[in-house]
LONU-699701 format. One line per field, with one value per residue (C-alpha): residue number from 1; residue in three letters; x, y, z. Coordinates in Angstrom, 1 decimal, padded with zeros to 4 digits. Layout:
REM residues N
n: NUM/...
res: ALA/...
xx: X/...
yy: Y/...
zz: Z/...
***
This chain:
REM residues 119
n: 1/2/3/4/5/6/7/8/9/10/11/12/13/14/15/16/17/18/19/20/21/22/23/24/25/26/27/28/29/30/31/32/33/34/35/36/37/38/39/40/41/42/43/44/45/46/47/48/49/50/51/52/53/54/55/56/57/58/59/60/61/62/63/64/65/66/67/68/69/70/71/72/73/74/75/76/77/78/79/80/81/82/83/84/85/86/87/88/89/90/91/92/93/94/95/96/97/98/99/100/101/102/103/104/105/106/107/108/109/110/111/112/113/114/115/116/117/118/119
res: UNK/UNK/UNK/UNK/UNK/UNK/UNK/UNK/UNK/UNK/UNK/UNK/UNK/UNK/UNK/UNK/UNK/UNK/UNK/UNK/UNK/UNK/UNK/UNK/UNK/UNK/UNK/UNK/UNK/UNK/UNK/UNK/UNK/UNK/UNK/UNK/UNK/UNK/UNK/UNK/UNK/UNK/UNK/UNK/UNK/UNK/UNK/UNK/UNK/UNK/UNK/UNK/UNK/UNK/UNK/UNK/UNK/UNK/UNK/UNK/UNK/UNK/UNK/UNK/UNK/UNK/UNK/UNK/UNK/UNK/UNK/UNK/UNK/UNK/UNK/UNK/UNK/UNK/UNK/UNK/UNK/UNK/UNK/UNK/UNK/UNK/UNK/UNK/UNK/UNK/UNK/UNK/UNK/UNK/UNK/UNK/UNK/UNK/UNK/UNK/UNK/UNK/UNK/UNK/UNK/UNK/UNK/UNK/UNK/UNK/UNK/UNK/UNK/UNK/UNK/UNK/UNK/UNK/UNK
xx: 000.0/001.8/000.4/001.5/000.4/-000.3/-003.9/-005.1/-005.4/-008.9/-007.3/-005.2/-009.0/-010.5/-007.8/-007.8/-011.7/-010.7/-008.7/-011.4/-013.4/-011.1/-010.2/-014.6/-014.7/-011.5/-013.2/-016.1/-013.0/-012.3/-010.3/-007.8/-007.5/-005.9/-002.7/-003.4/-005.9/-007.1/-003.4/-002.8/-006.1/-005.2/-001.5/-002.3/-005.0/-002.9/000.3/-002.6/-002.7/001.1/002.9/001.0/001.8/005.7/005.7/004.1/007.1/009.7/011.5/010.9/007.5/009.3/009.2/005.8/004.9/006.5/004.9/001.6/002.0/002.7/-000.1/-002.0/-000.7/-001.8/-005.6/-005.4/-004.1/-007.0/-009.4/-008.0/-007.9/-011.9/-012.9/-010.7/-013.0/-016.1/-015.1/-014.4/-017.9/-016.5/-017.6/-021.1/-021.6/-023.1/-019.5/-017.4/-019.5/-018.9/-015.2/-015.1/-017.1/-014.5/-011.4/-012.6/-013.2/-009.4/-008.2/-009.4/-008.4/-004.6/-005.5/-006.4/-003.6/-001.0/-002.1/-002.0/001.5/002.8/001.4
yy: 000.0/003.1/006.6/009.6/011.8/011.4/013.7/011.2/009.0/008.3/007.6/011.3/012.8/011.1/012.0/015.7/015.5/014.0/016.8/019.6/017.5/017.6/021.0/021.8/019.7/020.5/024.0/023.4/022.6/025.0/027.6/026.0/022.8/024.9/023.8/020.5/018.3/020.8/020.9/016.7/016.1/018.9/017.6/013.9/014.5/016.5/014.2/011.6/012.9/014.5/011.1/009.9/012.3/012.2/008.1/008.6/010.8/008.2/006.4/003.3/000.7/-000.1/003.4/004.6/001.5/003.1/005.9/005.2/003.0/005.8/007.2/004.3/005.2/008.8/007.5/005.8/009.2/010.7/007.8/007.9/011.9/011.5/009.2/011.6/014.2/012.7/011.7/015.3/015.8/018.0/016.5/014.7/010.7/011.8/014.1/010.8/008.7/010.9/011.1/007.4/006.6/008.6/007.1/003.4/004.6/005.9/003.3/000.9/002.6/002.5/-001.3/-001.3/000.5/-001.0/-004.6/-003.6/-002.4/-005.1/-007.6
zz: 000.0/-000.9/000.0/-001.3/001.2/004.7/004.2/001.9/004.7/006.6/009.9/009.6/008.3/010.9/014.1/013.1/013.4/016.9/017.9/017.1/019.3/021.8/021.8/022.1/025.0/026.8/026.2/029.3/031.6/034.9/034.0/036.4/034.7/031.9/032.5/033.8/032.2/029.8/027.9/028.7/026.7/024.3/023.7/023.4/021.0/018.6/019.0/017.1/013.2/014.2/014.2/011.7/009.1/010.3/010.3/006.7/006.2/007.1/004.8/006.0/006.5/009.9/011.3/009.7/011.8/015.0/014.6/014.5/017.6/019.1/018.0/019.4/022.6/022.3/021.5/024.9/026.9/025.0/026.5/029.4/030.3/029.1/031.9/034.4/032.8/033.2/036.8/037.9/036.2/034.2/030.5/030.8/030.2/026.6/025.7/026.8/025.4/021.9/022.8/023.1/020.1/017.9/019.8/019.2/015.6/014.8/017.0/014.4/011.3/013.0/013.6/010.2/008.6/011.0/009.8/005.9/006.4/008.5/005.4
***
C-alpha cells in the first residue's frame, strides 16, 4: 500500500476531526485545569494525526509503523484523560460517550492500517 500523502489518509481525516473534538470539550473545563488536564487532553490528541503524518514521512515501512504505535498510545491518553473528565464531572456521560465513540473509531483505522503495512 503506498500513499502519497499522509492527508489522503482516513485515519489522519478522521484524528484531526478528533482533535477539534477535543479542543470543544476540553473548552467546558475549569479555567484551572488549563494547565493540567485541559493541555494533557489537548496535547495527546494533537500528538494523534502528528505522528502519523511524520511516520508517513519516514522512509521506512518499519518506522511509519512506529509511529503510529505511538499514536495508538496517544488515543489511549486521550481515552483515558476522558474518563478523568467525566469523573471530575466536568464533561457529561453523553461528551465521553462521543469522545469514546470517535477514539474506538481511529483506533481501528490505526488497527487497520498497521495490519496492511505489517502484510
Amino acid at each position: 500500500m503506498k500513499v502519497l500523502n499522509y492527508r489522503e489518509l482516513i485515519v489522519w481525516q478522521k484524528a484531526i476531526d478528533l482533535v477539534e473534538f477535543a479542543y470543544r470539550l476540553t473548552r467546558k473545563f475549569p479555567k484551572d485545569e488549563l494547565y493540567g488536564l485541559t493541555n494533557q487532553m489537548r496535547r495527546a490528541s494533537v500528538s494523534i494525526p502528528a505522528n502519523i503524518a511524520e511516520g508517513q514521512g519516514r522512509k521506512g515501512t518499519g518506522e511509519f509503523l512506529h509511529f503510529l504505535s505511538i499514536s495508538h498510545g496517544s488515543l489511549r491518553e486521550v481515552e483515558t484523560h476522558g474518563f478523568i473528565a467525566a469523573r471530575l464531572q466536568y464533561i457529561l456521560d453523553e461528551d465521553l460517550k462521543q469522545l469514546l465513540d470517535r477514539c474506538s473509531e481511529v483506533g481501528r483505522l490505526l488497527n487497520g492500517l498497521s495490519n496492511s503495512l505489517s502484510r
